[in-house]
N, C-alpha and C positions, 0 to 999 in steps of 0.2 A: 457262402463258404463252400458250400457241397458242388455246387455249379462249378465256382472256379477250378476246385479242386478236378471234377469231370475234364473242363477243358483241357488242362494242365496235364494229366494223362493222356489224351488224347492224344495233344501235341504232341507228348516225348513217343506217343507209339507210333506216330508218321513220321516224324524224325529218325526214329529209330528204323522204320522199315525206309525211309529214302537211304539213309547209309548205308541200306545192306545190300538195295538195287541199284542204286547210282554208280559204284565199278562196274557194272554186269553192264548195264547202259552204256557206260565210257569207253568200255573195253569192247562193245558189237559196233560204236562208232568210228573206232579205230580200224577195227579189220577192216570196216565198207570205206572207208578212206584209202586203205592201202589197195582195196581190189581196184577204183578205179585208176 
């Protein structure tokens, strides 16, 4: 129960940090697309 529960948190804290990084990433892919 405790494990799962560890995983489980986990998870939602790399979830939660890719949505907060993934525009930032989308958004430096787009400039370097439009510079070339």
């Amino acid at each position: 129960m405790d494990l799962r529960w560890k995983r489980y948190s986990v998870t939602k804290g790399v979830l939660f940090r890719m949505s907060f990084f993934l525009p930032i990433v989308i958004e430096k892919l787009e400039r370097r697309r439009e510079l070339q």
